[in-house]
Z-matrix of the N, CA and C atoms (Angstrom, degrees):
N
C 1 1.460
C 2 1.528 1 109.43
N 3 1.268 2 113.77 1 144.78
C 4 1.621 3 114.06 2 -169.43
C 5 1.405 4 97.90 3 -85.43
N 6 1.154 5 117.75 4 162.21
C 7 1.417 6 136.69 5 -155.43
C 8 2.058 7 109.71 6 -138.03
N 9 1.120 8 136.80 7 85.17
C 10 1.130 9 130.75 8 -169.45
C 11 1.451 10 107.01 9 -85.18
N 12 1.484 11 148.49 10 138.47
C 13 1.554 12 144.56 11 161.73
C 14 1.547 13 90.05 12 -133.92
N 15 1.566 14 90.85 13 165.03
C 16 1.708 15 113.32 14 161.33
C 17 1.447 16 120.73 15 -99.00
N 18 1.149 17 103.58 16 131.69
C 19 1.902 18 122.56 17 179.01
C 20 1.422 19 121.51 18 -141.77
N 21 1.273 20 129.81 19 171.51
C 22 1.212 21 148.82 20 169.69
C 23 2.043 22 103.17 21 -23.35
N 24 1.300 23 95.94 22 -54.26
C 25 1.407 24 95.71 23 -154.31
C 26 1.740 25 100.05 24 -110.07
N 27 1.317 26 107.71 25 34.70
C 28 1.545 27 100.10 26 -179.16
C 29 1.426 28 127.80 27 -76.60
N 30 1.253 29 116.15 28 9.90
C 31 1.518 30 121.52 29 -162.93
C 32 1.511 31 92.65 30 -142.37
N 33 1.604 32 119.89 31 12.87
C 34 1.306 33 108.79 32 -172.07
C 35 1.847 34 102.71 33 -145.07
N 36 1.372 35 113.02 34 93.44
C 37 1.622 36 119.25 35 173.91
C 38 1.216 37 130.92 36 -24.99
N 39 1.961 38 99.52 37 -63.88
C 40 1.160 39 125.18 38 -156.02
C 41 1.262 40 100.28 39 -83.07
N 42 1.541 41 133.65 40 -35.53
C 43 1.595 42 152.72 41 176.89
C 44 1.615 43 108.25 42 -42.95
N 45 1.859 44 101.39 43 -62.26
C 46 1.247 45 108.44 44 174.84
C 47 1.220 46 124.70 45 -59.70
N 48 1.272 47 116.85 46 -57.15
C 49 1.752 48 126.53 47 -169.85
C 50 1.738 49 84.84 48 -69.43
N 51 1.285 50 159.59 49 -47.61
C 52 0.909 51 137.86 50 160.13
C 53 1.672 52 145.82 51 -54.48
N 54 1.548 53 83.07 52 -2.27
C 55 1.689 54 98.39 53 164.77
C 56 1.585 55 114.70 54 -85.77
N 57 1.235 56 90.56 55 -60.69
C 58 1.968 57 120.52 56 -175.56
C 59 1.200 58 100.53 57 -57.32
N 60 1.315 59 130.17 58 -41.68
C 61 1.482 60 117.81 59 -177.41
C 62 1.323 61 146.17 60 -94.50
N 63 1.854 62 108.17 61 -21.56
C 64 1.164 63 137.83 62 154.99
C 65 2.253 64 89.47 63 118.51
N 66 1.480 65 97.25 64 -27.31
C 67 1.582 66 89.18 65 -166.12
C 68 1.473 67 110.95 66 -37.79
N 69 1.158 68 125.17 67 150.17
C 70 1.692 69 134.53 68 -176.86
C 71 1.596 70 78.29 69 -129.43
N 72 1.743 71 111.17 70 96.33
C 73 1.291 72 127.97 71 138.37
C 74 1.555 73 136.61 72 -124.97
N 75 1.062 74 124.93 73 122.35
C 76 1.724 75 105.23 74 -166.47
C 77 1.485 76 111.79 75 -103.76
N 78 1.014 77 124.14 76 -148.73
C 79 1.640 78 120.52 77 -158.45
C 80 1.597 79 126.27 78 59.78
N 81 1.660 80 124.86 79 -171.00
C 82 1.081 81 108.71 80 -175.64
C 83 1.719 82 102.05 81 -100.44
N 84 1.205 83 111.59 82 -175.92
C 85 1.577 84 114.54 83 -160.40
C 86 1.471 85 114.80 84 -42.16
N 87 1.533 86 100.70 85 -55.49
C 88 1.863 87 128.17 86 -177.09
C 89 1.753 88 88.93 87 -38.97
N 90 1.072 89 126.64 88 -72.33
C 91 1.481 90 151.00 89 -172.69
C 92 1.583 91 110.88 90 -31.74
N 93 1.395 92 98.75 91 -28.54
C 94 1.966 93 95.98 92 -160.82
C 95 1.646 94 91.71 93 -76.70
N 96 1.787 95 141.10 94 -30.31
C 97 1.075 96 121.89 95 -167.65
C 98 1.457 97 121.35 96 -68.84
N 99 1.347 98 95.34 97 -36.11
C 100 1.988 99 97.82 98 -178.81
C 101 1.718 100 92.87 99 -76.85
N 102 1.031 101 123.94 100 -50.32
C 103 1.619 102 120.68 101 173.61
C 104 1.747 103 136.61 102 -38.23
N 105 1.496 104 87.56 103 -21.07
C 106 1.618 105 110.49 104 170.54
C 107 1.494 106 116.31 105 -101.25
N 108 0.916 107 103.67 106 -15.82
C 109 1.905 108 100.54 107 169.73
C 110 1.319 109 107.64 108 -70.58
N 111 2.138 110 87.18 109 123.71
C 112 1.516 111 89.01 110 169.96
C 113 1.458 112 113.74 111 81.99
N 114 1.312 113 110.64 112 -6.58
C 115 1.483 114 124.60 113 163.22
C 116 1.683 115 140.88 114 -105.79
N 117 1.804 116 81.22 115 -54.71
C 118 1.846 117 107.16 116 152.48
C 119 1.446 118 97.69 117 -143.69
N 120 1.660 119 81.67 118 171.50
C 121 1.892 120 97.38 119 -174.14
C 122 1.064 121 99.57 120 -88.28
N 123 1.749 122 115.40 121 143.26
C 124 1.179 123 127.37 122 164.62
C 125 1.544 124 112.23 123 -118.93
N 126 1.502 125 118.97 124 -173.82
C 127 1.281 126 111.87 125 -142.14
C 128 1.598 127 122.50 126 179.63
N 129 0.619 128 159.62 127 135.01
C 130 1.654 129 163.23 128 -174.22
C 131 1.456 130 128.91 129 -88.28
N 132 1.358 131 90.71 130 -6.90
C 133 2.094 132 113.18 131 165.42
C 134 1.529 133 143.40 132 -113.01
N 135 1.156 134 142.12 133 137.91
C 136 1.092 135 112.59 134 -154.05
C 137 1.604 136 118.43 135 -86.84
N 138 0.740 137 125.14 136 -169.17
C 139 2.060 138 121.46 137 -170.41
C 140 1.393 139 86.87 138 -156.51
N 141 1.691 140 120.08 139 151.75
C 142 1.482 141 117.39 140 161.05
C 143 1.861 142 100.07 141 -85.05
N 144 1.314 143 101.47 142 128.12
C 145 1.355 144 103.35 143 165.56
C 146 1.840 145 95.68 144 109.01
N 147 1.279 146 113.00 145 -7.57
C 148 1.753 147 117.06 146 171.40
C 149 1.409 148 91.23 147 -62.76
N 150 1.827 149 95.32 148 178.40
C 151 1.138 150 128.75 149 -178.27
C 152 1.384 151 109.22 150 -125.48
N 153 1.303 152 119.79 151 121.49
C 154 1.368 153 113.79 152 -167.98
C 155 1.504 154 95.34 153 -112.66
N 156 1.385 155 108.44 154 129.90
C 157 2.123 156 104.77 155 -168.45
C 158 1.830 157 90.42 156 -110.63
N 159 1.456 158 90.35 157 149.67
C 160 1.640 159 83.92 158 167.60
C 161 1.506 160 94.97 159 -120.50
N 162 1.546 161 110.16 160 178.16
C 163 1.140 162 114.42 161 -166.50
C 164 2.137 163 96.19 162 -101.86
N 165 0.903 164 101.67 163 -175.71
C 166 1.677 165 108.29 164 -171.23
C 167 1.699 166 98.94 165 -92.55
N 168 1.770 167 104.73 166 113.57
C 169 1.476 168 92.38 167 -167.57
C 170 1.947 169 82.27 168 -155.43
N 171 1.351 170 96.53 169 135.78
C 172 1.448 171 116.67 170 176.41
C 173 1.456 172 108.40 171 35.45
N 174 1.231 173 155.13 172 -120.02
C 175 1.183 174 154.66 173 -175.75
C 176 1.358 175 112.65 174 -50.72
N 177 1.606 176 122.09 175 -42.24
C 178 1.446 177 116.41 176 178.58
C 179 1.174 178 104.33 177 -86.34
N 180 1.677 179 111.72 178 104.64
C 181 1.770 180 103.01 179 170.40
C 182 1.102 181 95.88 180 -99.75
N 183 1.532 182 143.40 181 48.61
C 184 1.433 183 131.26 182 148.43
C 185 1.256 184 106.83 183 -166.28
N 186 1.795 185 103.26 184 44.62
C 187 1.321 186 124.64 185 153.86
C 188 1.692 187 102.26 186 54.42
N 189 1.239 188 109.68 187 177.42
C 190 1.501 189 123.50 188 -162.30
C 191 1.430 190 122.46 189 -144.78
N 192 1.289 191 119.24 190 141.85
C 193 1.664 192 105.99 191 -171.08
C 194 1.710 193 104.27 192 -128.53
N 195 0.966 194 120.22 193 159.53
C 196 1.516 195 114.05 194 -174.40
C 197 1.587 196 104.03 195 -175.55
N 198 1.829 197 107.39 196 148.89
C 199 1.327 198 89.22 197 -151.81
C 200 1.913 199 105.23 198 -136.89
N 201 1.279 200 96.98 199 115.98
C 202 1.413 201 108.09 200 179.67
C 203 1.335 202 123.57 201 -9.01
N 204 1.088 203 124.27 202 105.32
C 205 1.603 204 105.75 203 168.88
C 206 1.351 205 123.25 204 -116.94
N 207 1.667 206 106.63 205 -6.83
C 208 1.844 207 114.33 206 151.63
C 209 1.365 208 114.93 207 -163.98
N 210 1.460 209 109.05 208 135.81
C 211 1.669 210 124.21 209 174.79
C 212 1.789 211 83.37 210 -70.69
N 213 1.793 212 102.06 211 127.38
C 214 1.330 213 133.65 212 132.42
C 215 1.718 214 112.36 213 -41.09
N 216 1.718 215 82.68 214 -86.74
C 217 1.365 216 96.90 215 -152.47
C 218 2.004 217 110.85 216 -163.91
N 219 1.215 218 129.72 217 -171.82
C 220 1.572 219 89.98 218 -166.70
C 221 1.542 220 113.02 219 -88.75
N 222 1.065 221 130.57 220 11.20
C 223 1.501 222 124.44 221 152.40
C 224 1.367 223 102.98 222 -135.46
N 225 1.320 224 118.42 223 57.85
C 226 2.112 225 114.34 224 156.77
C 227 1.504 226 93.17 225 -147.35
N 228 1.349 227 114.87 226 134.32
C 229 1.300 228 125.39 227 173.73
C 230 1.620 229 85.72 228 -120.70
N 231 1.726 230 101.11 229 -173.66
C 232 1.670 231 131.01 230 172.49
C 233 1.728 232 94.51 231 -154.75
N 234 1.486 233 110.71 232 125.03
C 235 1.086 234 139.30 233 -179.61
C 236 1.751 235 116.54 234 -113.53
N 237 1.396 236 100.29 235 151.23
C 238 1.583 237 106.37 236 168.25
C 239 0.999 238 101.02 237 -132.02
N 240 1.301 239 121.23 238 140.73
C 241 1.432 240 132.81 239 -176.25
C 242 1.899 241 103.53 240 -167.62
N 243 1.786 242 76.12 241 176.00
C 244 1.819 243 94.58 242 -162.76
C 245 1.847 244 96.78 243 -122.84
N 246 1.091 245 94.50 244 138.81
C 247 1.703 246 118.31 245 -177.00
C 248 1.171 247 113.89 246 38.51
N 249 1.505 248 110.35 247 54.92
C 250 1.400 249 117.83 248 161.87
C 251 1.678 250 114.84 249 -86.80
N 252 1.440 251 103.99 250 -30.06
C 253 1.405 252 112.54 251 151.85
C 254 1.797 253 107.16 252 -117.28
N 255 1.422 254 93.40 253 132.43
C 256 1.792 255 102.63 254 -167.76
C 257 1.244 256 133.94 255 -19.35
N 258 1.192 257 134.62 256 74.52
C 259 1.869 258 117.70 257 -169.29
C 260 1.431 259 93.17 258 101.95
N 261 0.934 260 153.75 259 -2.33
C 262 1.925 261 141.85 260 -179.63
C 263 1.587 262 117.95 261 -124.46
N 264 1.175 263 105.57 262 125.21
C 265 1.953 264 118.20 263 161.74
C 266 1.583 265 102.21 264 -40.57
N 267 1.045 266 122.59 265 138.06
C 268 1.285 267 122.06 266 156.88
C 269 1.558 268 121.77 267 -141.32
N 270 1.437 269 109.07 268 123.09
C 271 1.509 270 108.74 269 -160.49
C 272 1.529 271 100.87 270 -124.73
N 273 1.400 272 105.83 271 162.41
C 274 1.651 273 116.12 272 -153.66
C 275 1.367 274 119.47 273 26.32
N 276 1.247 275 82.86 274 63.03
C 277 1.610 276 101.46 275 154.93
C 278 1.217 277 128.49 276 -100.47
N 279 1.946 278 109.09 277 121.96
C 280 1.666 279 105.57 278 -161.35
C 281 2.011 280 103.71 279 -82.37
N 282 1.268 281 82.10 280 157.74
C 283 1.585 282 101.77 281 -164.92
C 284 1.734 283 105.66 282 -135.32
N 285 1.214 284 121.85 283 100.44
C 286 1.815 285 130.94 284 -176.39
C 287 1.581 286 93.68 285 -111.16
N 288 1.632 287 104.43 286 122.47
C 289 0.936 288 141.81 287 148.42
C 290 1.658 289 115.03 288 -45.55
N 291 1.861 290 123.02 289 112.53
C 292 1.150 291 101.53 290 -156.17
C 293 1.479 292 76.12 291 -129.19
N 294 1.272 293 152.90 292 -18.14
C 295 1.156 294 128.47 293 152.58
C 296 1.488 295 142.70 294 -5.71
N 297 1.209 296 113.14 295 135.44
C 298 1.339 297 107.94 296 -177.14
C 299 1.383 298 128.88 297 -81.49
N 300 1.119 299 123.32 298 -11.48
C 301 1.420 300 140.71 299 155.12
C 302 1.576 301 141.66 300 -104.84
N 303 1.952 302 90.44 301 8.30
C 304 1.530 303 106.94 302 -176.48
C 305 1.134 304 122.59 303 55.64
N 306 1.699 305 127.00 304 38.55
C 307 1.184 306 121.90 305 156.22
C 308 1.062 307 116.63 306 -111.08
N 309 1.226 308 123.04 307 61.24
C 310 1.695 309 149.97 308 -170.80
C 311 1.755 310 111.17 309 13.86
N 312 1.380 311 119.59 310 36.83
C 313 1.645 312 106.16 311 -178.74
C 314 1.836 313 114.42 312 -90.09
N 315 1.669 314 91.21 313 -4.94
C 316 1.303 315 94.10 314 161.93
C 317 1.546 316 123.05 315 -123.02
N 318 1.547 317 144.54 316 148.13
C 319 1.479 318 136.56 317 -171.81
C 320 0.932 319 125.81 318 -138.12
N 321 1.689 320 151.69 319 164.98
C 322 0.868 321 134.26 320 -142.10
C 323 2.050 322 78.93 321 -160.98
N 324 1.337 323 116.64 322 123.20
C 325 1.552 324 109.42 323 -176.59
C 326 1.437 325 95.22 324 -138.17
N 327 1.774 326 90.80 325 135.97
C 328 1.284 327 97.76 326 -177.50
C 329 1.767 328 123.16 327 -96.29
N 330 1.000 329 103.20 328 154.69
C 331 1.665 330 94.20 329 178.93
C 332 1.763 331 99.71 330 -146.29
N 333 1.259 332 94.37 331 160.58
C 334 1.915 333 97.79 332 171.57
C 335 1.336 334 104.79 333 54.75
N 336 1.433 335 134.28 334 18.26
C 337 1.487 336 137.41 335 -172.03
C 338 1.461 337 110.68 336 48.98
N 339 1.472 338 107.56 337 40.40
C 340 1.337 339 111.10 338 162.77
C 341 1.797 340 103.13 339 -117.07
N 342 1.487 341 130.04 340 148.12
C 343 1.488 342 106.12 341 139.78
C 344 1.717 343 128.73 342 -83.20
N 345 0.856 344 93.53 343 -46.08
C 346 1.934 345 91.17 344 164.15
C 347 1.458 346 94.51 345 109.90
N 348 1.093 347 115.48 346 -158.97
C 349 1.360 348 115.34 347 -167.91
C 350 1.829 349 110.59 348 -130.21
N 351 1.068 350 89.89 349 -13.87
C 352 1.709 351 98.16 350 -172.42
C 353 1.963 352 111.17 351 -57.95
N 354 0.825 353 137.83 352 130.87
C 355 1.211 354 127.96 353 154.08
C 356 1.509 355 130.60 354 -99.90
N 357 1.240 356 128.81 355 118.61
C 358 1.073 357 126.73 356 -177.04
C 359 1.456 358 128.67 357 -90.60
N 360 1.233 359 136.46 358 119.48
C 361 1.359 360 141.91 359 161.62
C 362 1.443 361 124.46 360 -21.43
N 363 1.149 362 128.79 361 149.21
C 364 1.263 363 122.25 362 -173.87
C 365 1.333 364 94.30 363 -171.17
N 366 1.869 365 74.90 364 158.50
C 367 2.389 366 84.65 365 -174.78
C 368 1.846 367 105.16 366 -104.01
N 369 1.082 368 99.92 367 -36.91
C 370 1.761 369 114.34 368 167.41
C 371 1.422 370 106.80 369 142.88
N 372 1.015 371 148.17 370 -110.28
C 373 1.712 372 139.25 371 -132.34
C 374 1.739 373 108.44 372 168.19
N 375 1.516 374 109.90 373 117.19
C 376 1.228 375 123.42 374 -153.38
C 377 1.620 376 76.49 375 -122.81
N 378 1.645 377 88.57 376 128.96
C 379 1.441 378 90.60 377 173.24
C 380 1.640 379 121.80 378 -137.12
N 381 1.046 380 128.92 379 150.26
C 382 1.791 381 148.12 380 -140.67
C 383 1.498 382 86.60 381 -72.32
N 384 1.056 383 116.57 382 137.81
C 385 1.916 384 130.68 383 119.65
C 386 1.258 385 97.97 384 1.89
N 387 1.070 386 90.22 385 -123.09
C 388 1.861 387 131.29 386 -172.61
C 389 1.831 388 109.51 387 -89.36
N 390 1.322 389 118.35 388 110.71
C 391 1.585 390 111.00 389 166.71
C 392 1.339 391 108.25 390 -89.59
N 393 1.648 392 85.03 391 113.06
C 394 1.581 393 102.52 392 171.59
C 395 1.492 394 145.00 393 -10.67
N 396 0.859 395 139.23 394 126.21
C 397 1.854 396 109.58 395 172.13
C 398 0.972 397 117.47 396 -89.21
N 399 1.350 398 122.72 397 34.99
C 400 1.958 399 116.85 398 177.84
C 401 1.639 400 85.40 399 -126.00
N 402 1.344 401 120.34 400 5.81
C 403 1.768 402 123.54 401 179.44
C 404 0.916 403 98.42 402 -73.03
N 405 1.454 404 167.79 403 -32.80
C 406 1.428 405 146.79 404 -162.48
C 407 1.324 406 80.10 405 -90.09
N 408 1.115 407 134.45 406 -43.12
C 409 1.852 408 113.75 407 -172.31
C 410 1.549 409 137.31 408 -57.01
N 411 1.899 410 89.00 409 -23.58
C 412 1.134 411 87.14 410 173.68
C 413 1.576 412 111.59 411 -106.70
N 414 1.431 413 109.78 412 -15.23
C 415 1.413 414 112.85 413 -178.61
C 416 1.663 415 98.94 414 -71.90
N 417 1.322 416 107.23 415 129.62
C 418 1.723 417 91.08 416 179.18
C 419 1.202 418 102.69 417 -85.70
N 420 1.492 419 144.40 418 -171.89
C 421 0.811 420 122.91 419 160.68
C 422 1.855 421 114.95 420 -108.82
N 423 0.902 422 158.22 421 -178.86
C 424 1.880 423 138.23 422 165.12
C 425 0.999 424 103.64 423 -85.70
N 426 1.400 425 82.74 424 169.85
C 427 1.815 426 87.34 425 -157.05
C 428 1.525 427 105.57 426 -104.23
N 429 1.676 428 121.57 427 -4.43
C 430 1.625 429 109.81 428 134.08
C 431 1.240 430 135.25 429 -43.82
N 432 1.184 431 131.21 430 9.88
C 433 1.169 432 118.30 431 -177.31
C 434 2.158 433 92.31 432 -109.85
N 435 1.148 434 102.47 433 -36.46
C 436 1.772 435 93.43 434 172.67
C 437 1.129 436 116.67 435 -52.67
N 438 1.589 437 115.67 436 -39.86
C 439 1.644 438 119.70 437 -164.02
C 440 1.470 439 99.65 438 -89.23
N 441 1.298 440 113.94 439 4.19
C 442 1.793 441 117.04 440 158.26
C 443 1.326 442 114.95 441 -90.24
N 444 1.407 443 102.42 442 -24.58
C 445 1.986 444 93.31 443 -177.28
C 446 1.527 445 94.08 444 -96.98
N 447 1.574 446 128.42 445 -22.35
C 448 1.189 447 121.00 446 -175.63
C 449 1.856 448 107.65 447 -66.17
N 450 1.109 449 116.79 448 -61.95
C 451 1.646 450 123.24 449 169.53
C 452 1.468 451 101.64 450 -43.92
N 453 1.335 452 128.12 451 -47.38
C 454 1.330 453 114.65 452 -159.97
C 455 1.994 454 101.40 453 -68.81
N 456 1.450 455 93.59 454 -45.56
C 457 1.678 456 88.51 455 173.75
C 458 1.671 457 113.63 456 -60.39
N 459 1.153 458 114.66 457 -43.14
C 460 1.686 459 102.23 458 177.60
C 461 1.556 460 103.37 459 -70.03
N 462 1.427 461 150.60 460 -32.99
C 463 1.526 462 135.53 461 153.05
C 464 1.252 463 115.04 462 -32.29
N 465 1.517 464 123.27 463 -47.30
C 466 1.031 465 134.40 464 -177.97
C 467 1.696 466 138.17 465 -54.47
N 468 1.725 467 78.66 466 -40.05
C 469 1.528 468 117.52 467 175.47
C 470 1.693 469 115.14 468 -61.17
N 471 1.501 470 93.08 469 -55.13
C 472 1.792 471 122.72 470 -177.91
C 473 1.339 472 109.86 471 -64.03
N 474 1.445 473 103.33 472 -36.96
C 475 1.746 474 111.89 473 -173.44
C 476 1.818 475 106.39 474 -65.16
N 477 1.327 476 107.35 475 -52.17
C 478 1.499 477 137.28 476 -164.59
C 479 1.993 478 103.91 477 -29.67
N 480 1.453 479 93.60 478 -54.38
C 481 1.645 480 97.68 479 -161.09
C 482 1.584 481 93.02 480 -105.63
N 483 1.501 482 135.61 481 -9.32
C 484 1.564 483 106.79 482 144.29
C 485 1.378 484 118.13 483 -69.01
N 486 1.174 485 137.62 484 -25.07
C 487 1.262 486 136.70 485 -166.48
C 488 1.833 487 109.65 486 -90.20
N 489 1.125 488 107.30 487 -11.32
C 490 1.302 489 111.97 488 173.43
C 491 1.704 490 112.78 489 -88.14
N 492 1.377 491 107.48 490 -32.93
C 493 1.186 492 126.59 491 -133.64
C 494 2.336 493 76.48 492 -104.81
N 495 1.305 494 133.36 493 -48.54
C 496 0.993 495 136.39 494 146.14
C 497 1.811 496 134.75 495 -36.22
N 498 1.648 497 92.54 496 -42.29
C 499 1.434 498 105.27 497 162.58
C 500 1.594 499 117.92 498 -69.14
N 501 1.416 500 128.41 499 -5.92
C 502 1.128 501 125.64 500 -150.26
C 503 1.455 502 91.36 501 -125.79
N 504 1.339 503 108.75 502 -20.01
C 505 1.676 504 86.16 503 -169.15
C 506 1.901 505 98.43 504 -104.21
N 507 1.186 506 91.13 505 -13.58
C 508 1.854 507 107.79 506 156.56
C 509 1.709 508 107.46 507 -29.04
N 510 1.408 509 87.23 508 -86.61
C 511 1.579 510 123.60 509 177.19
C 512 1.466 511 87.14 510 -26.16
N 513 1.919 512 127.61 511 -91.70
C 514 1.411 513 121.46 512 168.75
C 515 1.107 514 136.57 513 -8.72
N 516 1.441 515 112.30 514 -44.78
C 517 1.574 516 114.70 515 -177.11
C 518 1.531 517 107.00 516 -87.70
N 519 1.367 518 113.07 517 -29.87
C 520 1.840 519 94.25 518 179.38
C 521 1.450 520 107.12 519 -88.82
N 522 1.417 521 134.41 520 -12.31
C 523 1.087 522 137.47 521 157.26
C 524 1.590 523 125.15 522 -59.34
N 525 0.880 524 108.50 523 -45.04
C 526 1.733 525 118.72 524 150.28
C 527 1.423 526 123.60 525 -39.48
N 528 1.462 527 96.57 526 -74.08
C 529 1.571 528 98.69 527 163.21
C 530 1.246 529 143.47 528 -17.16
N 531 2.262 530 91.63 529 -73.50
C 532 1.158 531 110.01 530 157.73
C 533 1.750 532 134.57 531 -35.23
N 534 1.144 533 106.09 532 -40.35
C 535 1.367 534 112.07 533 -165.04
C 536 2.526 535 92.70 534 -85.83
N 537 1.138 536 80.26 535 -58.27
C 538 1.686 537 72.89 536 173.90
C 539 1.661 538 110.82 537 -44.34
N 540 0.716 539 126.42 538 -39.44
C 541 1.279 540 132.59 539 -168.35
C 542 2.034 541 117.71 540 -73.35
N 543 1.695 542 92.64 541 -36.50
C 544 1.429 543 94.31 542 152.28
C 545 1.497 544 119.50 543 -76.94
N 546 1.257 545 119.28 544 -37.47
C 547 1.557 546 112.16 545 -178.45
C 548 1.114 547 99.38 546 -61.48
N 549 1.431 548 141.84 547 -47.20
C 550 1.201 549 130.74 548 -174.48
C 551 1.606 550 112.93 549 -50.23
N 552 1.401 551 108.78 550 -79.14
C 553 1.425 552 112.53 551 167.75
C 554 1.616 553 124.16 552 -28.36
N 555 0.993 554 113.07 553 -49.54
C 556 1.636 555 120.98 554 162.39
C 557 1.306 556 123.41 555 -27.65
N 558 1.689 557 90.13 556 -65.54
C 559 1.936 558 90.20 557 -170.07
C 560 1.405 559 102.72 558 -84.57
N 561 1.586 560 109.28 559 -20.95
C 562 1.793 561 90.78 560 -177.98
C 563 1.558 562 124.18 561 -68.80
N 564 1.889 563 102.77 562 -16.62
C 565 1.635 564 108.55 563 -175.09
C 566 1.723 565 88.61 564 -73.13
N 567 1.752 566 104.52 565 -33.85
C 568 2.260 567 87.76 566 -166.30
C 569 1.228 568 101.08 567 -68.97
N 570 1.418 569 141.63 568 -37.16
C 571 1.123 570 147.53 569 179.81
C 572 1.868 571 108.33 570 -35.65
N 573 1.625 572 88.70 571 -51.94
C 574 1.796 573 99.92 572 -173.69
C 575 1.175 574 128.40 573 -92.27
N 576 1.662 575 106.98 574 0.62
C 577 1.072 576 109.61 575 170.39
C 578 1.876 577 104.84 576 -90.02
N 579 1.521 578 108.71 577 -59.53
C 580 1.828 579 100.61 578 160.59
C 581 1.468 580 114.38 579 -4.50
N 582 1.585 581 115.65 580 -78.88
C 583 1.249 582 134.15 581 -161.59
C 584 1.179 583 89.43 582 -47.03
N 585 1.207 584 134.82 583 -83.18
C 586 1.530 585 133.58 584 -140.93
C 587 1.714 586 104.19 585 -73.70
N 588 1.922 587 127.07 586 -41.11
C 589 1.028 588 100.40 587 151.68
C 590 1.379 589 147.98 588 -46.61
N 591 1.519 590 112.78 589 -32.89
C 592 1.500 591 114.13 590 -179.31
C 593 1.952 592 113.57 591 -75.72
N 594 1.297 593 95.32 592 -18.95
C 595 1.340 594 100.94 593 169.34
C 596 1.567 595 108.60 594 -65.19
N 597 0.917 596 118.36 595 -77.68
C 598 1.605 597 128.41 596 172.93
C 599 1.401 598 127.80 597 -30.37
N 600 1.343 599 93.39 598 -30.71
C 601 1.663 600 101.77 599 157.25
C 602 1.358 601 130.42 600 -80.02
N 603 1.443 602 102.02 601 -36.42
C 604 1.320 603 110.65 602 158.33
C 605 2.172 604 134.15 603 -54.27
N 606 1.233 605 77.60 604 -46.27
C 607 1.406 606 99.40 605 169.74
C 608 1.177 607 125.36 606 -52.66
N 609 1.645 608 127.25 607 -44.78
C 610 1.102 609 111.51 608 -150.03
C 611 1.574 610 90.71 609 -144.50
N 612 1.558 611 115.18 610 28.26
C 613 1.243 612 133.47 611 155.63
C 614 1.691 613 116.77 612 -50.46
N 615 0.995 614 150.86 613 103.63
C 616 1.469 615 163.34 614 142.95
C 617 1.483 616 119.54 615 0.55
N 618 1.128 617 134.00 616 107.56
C 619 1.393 618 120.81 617 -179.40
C 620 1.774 619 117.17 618 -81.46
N 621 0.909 620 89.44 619 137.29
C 622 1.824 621 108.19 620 -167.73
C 623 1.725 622 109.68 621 -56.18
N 624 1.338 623 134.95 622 70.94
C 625 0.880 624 161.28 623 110.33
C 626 1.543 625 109.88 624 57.65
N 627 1.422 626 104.76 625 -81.24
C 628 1.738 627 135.55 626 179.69
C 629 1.294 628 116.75 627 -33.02
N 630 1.568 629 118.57 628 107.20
C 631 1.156 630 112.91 629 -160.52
C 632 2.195 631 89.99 630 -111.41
N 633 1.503 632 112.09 631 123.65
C 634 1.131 633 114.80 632 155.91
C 635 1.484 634 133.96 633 -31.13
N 636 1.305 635 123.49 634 128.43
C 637 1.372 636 147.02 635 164.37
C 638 1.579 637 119.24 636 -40.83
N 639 1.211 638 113.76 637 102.72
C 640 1.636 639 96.12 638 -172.06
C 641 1.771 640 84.69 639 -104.99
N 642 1.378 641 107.92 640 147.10
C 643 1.302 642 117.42 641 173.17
C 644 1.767 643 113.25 642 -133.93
């Protein structure tokens, strides 16, 4: 869920994404794409820590810049940016790729848990040198992503004592086995031992000797 506060640079795009990102571009937002050629690479995909420029369209007549702070997926980003709502930072803010070929020059941004219908223009995504190491500090991160490790630990939790509780009756069943498997063996050695005694008795039985009385 996007998160709006007040700061230094809330009424100022280009200020912020030029704080947070390290880029050294000047002019107004529209301005940073021809301003980055030949300076930094730009690009048609998103990067955490890019610059996503829009082009100058209905309310933004000097276009808008705002700056990745996590790939979704290949058309959903989450952005932080400055005076996208009047005077306020706004971070994890979702961003859908509405292009028809998914090279993000058109977008679709959601606010109030609506996306709306508007699509906005765009030039593509100017991206840093080096991302900073004080950037995760300022990139926040959303706070969907806790209530993903939080569920994943209670899955985890839930999983724990079926999987024990499966391991155990495992254990039961080859123990079972095991033991059938001696009874089996058991009676088949008494079985074979019989045989071969009764043979042996047979064998080496005495022939009856006693010869009749003739009178």
């Amino acid at each position: 869920m996007a998160r709006t506060t007040y700061d230094g640079h809330g009424g100022n795009c280009v200020a912020f994404a030029r704080d947070v990102t390290g880029i050294q571009l000047d002019g107004n937002a529209a301005s940073w794409w021809p301003h980055a050629e030949g300076r930094y690479e730009r690009g048609q995909q998103p990067r955490v820590g890019s610059i996503l420029v829009f082009k100058p369209y209905s309310g933004m007549r000097v276009g808008h810049v705002a700056v990745v702070s996590e790939v979704i997926g290949p058309r959903e980003i989450l952005v932080d940016q400055a005076n996208w709502v009047r005077g306020r930072v706004t971070r994890a803010m979702a961003v859908f790729d509405a292009s028809p070929h998914n090279d993000w020059t058109a977008v679709r941004v959601q606010f109030g848990g609506s996306w709306g219908t508007r699509q906005n223009p765009t030039f593509g995504f100017i991206y840093p040198h080096v991302v900073p190491a004080s950037f995760g500090e300022k990139i926040v991160e959303p706070q969907q992503d806790s209530h993903r490790v939080a569920d994943a630990a209670k899955a985890d939790d839930h999983k724990r004592p079926h999987e024990a509780k499966r391991d155990e009756h495992k254990r039961q069943q080859q123990a079972k086995r095991g033991d059938e498997k001696r009874q089996h063996e058991a009676k088949r050695d008494d079985g074979t031992k019989k045989h071969t005694v009764g043979a042996a008795a047979h064998k080496h039985k005495k022939p009856d000797t006693t010869v009749a009385a003739v009178y």
